[in-house]
Each structure stands twice: as C-alpha cells, then as structure tokens.
C-alpha positions as CSV (number, residue, x, y, z in Angstrom):
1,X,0.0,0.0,0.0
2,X,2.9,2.1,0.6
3,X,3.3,3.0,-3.0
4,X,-0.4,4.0,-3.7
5,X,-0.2,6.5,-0.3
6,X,-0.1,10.3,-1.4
7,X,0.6,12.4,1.7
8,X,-1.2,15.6,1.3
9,X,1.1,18.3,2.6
10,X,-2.0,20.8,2.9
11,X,0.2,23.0,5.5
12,X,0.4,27.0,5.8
13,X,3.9,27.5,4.2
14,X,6.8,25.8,2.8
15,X,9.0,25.7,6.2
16,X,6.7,23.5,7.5
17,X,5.7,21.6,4.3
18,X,9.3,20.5,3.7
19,X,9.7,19.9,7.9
20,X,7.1,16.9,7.5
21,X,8.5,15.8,3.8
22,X,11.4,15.4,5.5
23,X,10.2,13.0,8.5
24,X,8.7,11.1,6.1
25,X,11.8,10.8,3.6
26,X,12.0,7.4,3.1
27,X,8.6,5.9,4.1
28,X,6.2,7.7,2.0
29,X,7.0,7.8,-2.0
30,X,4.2,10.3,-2.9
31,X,3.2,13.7,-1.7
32,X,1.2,16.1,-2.7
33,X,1.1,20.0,-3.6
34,X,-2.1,21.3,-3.5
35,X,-3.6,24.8,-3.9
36,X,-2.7,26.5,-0.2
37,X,1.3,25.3,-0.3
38,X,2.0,25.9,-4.0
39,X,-0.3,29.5,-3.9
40,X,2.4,30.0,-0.6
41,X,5.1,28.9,-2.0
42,X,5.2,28.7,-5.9
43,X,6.2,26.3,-8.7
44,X,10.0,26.1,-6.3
45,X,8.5,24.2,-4.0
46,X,7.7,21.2,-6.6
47,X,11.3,20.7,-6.9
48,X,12.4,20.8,-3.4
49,X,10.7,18.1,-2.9
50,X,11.5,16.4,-5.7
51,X,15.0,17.0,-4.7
52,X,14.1,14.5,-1.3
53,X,13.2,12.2,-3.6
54,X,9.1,11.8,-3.5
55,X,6.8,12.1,-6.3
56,X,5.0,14.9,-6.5
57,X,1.4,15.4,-7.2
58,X,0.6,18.9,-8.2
59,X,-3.0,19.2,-7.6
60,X,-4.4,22.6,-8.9
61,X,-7.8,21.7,-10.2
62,X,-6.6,23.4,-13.5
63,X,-10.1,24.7,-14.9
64,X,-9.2,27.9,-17.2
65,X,-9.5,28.6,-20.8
66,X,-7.2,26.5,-22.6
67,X,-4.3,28.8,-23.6
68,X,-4.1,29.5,-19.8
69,X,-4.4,25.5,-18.9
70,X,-1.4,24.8,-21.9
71,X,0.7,27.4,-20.1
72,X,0.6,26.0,-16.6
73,X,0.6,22.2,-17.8
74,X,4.3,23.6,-18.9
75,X,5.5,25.2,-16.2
76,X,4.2,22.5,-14.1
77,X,5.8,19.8,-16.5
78,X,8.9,21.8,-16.3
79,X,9.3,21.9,-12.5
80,X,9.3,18.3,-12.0
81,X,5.7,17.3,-11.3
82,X,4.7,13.3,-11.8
83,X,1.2,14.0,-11.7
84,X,-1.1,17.1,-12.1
85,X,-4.8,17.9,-11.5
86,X,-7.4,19.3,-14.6
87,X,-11.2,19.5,-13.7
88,X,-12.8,17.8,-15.7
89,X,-15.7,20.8,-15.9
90,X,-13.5,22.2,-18.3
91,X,-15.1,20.8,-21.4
92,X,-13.1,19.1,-24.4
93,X,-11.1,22.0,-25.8
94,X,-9.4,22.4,-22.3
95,X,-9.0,18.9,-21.6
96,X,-7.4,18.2,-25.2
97,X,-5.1,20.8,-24.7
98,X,-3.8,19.7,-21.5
99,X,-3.1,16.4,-22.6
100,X,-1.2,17.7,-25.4
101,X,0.7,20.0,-24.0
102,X,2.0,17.9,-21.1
103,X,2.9,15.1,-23.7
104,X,5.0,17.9,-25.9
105,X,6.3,19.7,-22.5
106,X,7.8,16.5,-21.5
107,X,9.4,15.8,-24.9
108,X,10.3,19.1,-25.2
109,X,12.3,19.0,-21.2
110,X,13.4,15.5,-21.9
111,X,11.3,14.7,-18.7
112,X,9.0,11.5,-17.8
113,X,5.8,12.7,-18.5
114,X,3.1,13.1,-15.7
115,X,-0.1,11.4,-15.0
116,X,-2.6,13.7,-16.4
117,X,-5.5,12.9,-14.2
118,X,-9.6,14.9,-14.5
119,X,-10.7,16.0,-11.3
120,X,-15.2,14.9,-11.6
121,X,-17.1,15.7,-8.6
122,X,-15.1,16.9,-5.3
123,X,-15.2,14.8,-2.4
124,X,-16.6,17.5,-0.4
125,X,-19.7,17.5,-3.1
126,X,-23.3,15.4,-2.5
127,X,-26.2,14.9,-4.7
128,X,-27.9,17.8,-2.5
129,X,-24.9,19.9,-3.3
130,X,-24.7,19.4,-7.1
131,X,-28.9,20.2,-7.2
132,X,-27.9,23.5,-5.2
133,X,-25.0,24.0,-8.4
134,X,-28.0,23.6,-11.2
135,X,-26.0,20.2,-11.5
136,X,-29.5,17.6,-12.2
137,X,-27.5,13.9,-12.3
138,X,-26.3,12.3,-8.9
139,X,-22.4,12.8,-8.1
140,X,-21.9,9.2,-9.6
141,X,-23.9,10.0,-12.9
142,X,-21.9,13.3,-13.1
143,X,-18.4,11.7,-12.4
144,X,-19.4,8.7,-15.4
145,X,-19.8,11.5,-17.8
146,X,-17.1,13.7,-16.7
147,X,-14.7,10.3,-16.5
148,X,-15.5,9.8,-20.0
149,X,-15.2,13.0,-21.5
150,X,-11.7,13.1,-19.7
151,X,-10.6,9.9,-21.1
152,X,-11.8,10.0,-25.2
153,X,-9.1,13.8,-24.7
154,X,-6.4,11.8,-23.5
155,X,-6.0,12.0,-19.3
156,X,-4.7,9.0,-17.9
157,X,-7.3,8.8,-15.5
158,X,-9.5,10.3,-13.1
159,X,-10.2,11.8,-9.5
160,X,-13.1,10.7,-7.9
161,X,-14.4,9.6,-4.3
162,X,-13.9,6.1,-3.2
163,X,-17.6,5.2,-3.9
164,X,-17.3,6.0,-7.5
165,X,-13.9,4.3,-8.1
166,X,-15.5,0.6,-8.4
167,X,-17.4,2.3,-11.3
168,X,-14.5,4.1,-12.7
169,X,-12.3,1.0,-12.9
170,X,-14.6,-0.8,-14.9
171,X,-15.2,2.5,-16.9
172,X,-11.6,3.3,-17.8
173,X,-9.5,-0.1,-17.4
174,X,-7.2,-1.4,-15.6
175,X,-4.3,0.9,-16.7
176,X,-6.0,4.0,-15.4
177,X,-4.7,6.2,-13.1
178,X,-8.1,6.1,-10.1
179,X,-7.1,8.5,-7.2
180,X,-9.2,8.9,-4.8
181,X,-9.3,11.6,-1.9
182,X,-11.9,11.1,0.9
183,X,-9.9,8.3,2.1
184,X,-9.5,8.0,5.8
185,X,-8.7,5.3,8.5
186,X,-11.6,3.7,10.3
187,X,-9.8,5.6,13.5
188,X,-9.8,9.3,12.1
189,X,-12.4,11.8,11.5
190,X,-14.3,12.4,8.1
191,X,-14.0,16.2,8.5
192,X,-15.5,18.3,5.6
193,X,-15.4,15.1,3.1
194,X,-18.4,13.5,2.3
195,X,-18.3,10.9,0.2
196,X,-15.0,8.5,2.0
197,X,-14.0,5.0,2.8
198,X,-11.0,3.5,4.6
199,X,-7.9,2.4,2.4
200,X,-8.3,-0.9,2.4
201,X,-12.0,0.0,0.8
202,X,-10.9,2.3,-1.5
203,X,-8.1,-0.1,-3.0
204,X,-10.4,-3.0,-3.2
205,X,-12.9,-1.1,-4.9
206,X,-10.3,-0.6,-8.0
207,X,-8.4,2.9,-6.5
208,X,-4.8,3.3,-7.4
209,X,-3.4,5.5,-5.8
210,X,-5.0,7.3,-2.4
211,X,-5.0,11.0,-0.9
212,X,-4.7,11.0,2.8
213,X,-4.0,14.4,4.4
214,X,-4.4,15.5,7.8
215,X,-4.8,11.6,10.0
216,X,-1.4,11.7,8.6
217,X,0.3,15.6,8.8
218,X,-2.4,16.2,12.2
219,X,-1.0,13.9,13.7
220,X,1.2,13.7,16.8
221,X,3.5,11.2,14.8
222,X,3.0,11.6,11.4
223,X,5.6,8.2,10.7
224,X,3.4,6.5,13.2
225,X,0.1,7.3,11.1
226,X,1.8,6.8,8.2
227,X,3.3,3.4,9.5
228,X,-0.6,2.6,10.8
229,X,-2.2,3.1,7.5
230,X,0.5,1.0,5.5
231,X,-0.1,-2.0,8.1
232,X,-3.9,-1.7,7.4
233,X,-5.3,-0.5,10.1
C-alpha cells in the first residue's frame, strides 16, 4: 500500500511543508502539492521536494480557458511534477489541450511525462450539493460523464471519491490512473469530506493510488500514522 499513499502536505507554508517531507523521507513515496502550499510557495517548492526524492502530485484543479491550462501544464511539466490535477468541468477543448501539452512539455524537457489525471465531482460534493449548483445527475452520474469526457481527450485517468472508483475501474481499465481523496482510517475523523471509505475499501474497490492528508500531517506522529495506515489499520 505504501506505494499508492499520497501524503497531502496541505500545510500553511513551505517551512513546514518540507519539515514533514522530511520525516517522512524514506517511508512515503508520494506527496502532494495542492492549492494553499503551492499558492504559498510557488512552482520552487515542486522541486524541493522532488529533490528528497518523492513524487510529487501537483494538484491545482486546472479549470481555465485553454491557452491558460497549456501554459501551466508547462511550467508545471517543467518543474518536476509526476502528476497534475485538470477539472474535468473544463469541457473538451481544455482537456485536449492539457493532454497535449504535457505530452509535448515532456518531450520538449526530456522529462518522464506526468499522469494527467480529471478531477469529476469533489469529495466534499453530495447529490444535494450538485442540485444546489444547477447540476441535475447524482455525483456518480456526473463523475461517469465527466470520466468519460476526460478519457476520449487523453487524461490518464480520473479523481473521484472512493464510492465512484468501483465504477471508474470498470469504466476506464485497468491501466488508469483512479485517485481517490476522501480516504480515511476507520480511526480518524471524516471532517469536511463527504463521500469517504477506509484504504483498504478504497483499494479494493479498484483505486490506485489514495490522498490522505491531515490523520497523517495532524497527527502527533505523522511516521506512526503513516506506519498505521501502511499496516492496514
């Protein structure tokens, strides 16, 4: 399970970003960069920790016209990331261009290129919420149609919440990248997530990779919540 843990540094600044990347050198392989760090921080902070030697997932929820989407898929590409964030919501024309840019950036960088993965319906998001949004399908008819989209303009796969990645599996095949926040040990709290399942649920339902944040960072030993979840408990 080790290798399908992302660590979501979702901390105020970089000092103490890289002061828990750095307890966890060497026991988690993943972290990830999301909107509140890299907003802090900038694109420099992507290669510090790259430079510790984790992956990095740079999730930005890219939604934007799709000049402006080609332009940070590049810079993003260029600082190291192994996997970035689109919203699906974007429509085809910005999905198709972040696809092909990241393939070119990485050619052009002589880089690996990164998982280009569509974000669907957040976590945070229930059917009542999406009615409230003028959004008439149920989160897991909306994440189906946004998964698809997503994949017929090239992303390698999808975010989505643990109850939808059974479904997304089967939708996208078993090369897909399924990443799936709202993950959380039967022994921490849900918080402000409202679609989530334990790890061991989430990878059984077809998940490949999982985004646990705060049982691990809130903790009073992050290595020993790290070293819980990894054990299966």
């Amino acid at each position: 399970m080790r290798e399908q843990i992302i660590v979501a540094l979702d901390l105020p600044d970089g000092a103490a970003a890289m002061d828990m990347a750095r307890s966890l050198k060497g026991r988690a392989t993943w972290v990830k960069v999301g909107m509140t760090l890299f907003y802090a921080e900038g694109p420099q902070i992507v290669r510090e920790l790259r430079a510790l030697g984790f992956k990095v997932f740079v999730d930005l929820k890219l939604n934007d016209i799709p000049h402006q989407v080609r332009g940070a898929c590049r810079t993003l590409v260029r600082q190291g990331a192994d996997m970035i964030t689109v919203h699906a919501t974007g429509g085809r024309a910005m999905l198709t261009a972040a696809a092909e840019e990241v393939a070119a950036a990485a050619e052009r960088f002589k880089v690996n290129k990164p998982a280009l993965v569509a974000v669907t319906v957040l976590t945070s998001l229930d059917d009542a919420a999406l009615t409230e949004i003028g959004v008439p399908a149920s989160a897991a008819e909306q994440v189906a149609a946004l998964a698809a989209l997503a994949r017929d303009c090239g992303c390698d796969g999808v975010v989505c919440s643990p109850e939808e990645a059974a479904a997304m599996r089967a939708l996208l095949g078993a090369d897909a990248y399924v990443v799936t926040p709202g993950v959380r040990p039967a022994w921490a709290e849900s918080e402000d997530q409202a679609r989530v399942a334990t790890p061991a649920e989430a990878i059984e339902a077809g998940a490949s990779h999982l985004v646990i944040g705060r049982p691990i960072t809130g903790a009073v030993d992050p290595v020993a919540a790290l070293s819980r979840i990894v054990e299966g408990e």
